[in-house]
Backbone bond lengths (Angstrom), bond angles and torsions (degrees), N, CA, C in turn:
res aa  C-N    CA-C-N  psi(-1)  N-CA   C-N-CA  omega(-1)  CA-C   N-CA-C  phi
1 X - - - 1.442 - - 1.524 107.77 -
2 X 1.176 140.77 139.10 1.086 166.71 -165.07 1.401 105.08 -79.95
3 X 1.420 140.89 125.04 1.206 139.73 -154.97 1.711 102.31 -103.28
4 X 1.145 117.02 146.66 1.502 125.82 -171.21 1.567 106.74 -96.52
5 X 1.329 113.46 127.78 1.807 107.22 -175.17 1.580 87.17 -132.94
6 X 1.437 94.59 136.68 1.492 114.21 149.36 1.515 120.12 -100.63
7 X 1.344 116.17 145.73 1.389 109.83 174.29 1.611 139.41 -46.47
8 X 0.984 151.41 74.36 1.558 145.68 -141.90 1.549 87.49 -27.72
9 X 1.627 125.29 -176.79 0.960 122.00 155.31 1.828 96.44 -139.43
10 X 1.540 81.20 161.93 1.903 87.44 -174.70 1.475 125.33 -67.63
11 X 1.211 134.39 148.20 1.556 118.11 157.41 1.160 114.34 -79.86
12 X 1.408 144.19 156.01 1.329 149.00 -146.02 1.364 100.64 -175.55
13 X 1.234 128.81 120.12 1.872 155.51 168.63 1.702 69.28 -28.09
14 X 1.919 97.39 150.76 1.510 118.92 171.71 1.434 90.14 -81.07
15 X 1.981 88.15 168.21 1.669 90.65 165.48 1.415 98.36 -73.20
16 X 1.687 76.89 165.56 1.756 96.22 151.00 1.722 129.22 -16.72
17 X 1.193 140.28 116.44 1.499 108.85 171.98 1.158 110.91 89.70
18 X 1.654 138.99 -42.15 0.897 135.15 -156.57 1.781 109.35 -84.47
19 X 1.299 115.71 39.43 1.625 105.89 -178.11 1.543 113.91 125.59
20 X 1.361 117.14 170.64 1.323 125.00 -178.24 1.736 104.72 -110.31
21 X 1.521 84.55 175.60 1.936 83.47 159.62 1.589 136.64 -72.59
22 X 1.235 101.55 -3.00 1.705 117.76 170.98 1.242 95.87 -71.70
23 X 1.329 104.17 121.54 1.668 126.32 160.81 1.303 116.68 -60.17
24 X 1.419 125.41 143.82 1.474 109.82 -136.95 2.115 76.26 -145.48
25 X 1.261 112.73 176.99 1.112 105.21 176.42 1.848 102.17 -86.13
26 X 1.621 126.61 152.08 0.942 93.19 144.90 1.234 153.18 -95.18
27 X 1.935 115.19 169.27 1.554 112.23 177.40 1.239 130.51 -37.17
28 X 1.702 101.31 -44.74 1.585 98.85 -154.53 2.218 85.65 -139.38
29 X 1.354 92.85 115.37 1.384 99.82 -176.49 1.720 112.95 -123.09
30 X 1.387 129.33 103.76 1.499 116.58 173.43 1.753 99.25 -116.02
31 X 1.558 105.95 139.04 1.305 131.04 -165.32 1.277 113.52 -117.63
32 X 1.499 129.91 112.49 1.254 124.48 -163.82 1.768 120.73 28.88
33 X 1.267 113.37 57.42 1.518 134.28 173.46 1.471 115.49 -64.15
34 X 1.606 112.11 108.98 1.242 112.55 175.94 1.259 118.85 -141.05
35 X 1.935 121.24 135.22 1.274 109.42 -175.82 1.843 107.97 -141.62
36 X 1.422 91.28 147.55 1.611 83.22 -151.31 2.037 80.55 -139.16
37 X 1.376 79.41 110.97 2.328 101.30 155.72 1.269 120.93 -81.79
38 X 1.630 107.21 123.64 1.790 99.83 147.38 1.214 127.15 -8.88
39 X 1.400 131.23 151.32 1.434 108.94 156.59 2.047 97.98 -118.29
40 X 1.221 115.00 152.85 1.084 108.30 -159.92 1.819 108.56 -52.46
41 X 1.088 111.38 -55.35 1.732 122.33 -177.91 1.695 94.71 -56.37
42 X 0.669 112.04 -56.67 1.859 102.15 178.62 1.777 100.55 171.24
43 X 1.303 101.85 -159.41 1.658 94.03 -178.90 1.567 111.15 97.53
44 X 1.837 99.20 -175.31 1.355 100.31 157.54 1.892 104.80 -145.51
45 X 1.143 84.78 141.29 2.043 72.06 173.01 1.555 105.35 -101.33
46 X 1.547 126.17 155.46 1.427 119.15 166.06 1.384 106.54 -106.52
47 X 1.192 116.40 125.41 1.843 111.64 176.79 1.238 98.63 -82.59
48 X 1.405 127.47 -47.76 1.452 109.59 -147.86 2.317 90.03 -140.87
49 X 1.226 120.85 128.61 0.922 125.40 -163.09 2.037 115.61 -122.57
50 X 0.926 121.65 109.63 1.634 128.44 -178.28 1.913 104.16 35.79
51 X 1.820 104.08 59.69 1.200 103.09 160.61 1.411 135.93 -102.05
52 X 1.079 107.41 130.36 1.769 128.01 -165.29 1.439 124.55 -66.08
53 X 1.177 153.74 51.43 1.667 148.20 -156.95 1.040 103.50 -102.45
54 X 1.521 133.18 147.13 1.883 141.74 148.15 1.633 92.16 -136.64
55 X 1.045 84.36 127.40 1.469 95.82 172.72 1.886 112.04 -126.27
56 X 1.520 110.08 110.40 1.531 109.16 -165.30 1.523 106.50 -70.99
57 X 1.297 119.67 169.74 1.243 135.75 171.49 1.703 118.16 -58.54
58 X 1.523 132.96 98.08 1.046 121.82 -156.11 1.486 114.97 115.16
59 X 1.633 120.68 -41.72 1.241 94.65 -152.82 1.996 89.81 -109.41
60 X 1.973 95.94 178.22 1.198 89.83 -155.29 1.338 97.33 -109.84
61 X 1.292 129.72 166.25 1.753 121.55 -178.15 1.750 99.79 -155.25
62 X 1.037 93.14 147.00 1.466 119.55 -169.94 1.707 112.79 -117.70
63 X 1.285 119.16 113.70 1.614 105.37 -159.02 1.573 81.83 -112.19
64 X 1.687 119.38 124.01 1.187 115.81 -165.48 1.496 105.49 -128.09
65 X 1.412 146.14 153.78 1.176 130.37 148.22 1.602 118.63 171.53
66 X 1.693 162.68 -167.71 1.202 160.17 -156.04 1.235 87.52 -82.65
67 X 1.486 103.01 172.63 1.628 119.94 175.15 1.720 100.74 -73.21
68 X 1.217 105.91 153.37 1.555 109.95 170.87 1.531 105.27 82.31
69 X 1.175 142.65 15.92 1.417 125.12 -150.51 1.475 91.70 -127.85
70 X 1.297 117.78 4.51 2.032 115.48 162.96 1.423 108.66 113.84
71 X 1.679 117.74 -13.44 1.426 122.99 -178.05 1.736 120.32 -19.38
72 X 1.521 107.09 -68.40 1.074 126.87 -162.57 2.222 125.16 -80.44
73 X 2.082 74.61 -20.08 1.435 83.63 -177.50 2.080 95.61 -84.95
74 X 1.340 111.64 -35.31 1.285 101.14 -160.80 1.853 100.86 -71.14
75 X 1.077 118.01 -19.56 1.472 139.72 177.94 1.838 103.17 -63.85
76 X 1.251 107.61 -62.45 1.638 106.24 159.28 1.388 134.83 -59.48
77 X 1.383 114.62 -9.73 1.485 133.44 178.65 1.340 103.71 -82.21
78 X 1.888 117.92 -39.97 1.036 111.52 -130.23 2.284 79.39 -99.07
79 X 1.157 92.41 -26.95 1.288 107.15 173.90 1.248 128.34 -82.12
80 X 1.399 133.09 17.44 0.910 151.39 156.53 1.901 98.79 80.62
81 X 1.370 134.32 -10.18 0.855 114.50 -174.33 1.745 126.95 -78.95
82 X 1.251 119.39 22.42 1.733 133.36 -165.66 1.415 97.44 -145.85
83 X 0.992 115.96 144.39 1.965 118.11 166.79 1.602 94.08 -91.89
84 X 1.120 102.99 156.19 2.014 115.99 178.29 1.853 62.76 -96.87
85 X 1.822 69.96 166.62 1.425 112.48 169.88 1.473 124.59 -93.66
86 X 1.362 99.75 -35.08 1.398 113.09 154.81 1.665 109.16 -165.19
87 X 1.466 115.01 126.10 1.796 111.08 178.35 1.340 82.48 -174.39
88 X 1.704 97.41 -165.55 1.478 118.34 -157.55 1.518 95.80 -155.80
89 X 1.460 118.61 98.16 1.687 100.64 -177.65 1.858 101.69 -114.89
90 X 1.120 92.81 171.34 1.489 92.26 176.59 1.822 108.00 -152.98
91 X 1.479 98.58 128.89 1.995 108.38 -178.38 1.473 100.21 -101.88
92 X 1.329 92.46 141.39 1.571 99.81 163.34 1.469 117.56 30.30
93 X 1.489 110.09 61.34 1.334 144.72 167.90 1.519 141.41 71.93
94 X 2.366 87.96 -0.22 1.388 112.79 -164.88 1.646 106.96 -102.96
């Protein structure tokens, strides 16, 4: 099976305001993130396979990459609107 990549994304200085130099937990954390559909004839497909994100308080991230490559599903994961199949995420530090 063909492995699913998202684009790394950069770290980038917080905004303005947005915090000190104390390392803080991060906001938005998914830990070996994986989500896997029916496929209509039977089967299973995996969209998105043991993907890694922390995203700190402040900073900004851009999830970029080809069609098909998990964008939108890891975006619904991260938003609570999809169940993973199996991961560990964590918001705003919990």
């Amino acid at each position: 099976m063909p492995s699913t990549h998202l684009a790394a994304h950069e770290r980038h200085e917080p905004l303005p305001g947005a915090g000190s130099d104390q390392r803080t937990a991060p906001l938005i954390e998914l830990r070996a993130a994986t989500k896997r559909f029916p496929k209509t004839g039977g089967g299973i497909h995996t969209a998105i396979q043991n993907v890694n994100l922390s995203v700190a308080p402040g900073e900004f991230v851009a999830v970029v990459g080809p069609t098909g490559c998990g964008k939108s599903t890891t975006l619904s994961l991260i938003s609570g609107l999809q169940p993973a199949s199996d991961w560990q995420i964590r918001r705003d530090g919990m």
